[in-house]
C-alpha positions in Angstrom: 93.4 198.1 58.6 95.4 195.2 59.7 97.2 195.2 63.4 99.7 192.9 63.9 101.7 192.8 67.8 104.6 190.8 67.6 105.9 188.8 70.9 108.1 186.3 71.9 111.8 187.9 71.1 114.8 187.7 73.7 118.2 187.4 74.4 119.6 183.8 73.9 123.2 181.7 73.6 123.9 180.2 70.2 122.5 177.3 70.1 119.2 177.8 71.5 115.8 178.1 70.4 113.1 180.8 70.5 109.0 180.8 69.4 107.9 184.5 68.1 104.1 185.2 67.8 102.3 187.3 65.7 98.8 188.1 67.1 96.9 190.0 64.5 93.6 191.5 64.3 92.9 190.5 60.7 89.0 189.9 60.2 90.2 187.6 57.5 93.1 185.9 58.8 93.2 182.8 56.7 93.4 185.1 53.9 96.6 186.8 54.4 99.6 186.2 53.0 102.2 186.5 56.2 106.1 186.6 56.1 108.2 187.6 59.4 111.1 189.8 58.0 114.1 190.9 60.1 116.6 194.2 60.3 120.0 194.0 61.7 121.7 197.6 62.8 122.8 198.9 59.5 121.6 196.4 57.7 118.2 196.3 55.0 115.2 194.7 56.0 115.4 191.1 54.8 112.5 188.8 54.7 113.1 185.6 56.5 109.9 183.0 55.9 106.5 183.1 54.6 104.1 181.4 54.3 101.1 181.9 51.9 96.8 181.5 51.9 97.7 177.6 51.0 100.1 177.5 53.7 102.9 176.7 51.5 106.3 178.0 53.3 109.2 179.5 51.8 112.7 180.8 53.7 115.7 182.5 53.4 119.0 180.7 52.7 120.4 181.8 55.7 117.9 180.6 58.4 116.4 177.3 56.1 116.3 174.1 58.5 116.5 176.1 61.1 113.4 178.4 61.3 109.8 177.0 61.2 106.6 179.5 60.3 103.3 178.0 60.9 100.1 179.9 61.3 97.6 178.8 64.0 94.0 180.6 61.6 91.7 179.7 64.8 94.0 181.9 67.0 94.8 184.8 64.2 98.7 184.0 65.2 101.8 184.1 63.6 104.4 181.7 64.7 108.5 181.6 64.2 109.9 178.6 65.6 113.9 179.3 65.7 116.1 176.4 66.7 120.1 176.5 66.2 120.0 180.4 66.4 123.6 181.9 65.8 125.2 185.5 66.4 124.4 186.2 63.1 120.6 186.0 63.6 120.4 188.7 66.1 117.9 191.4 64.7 114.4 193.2 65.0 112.2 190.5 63.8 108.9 192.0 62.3 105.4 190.3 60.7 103.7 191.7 57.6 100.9 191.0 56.6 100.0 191.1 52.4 95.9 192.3 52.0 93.7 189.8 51.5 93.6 186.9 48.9 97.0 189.1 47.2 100.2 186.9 46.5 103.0 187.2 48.6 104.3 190.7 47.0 107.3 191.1 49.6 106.2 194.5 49.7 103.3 193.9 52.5 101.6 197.0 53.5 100.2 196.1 57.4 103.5 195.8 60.0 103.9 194.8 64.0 106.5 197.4 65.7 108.8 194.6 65.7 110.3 192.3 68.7 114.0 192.0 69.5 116.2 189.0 69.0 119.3 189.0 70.5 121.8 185.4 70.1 125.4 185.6 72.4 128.0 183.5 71.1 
């Protein structure tokens, strides 16, 4: 079992940045596929950036040039660097992690209970 504790979410003007974390208890971390997904009230659960074993990244449309996910493997952590944020980008942001040495599926089975974003225009 994977645990994943998401931190780092807050309210913000448009314009500014935030840095979500991911802190996961994964034994093998490097092995994960990781994407950060996000939920906006009434809205389905979209997924927002990955980024795979090989640390190759892909993002959503909506948030590319903006958002930045690294992965730190000698700290186990996540990261979501989000510059330019707009209204539109408020949400629950979560971190999933895919099991081990699987492709991204976008269907990841371990999830963090999620951290709130919240952008004022």
């Amino acid at each position: 079992q994977v645990q994943l504790v998401e931190s780092g979410g807050g309210s913000v003007q448009s314009g500014g940045s935030l840095r979500l974390s991911c802190q996961t208890s994964a034994y093998s971390f490097q092995t994960h596929c990781l994407t950060w997904f996000r939920q906006s009230p009434g809205k389905e659960r979209v997924g927002v950036a990955t980024i795979e074993i090989d640390e190759v990244t892909t993002y959503a449309g909506s948030v590319k040039g903006r958002f930045s996910i690294s992965r730190d493997n000698s700290k186990n952590t996540l990261y979501l660097q989000m510059n330019s944020l707009k209204p539109e980008d408020t949400a629950m942001y979560y971190c999933a992690a895919d099991r081990p040495f699987q492709h991204c599926s976008g269907s990841p089975p371990y999830w963090g209970q999620g951290t709130q974003v919240t952008v004022s225009s």
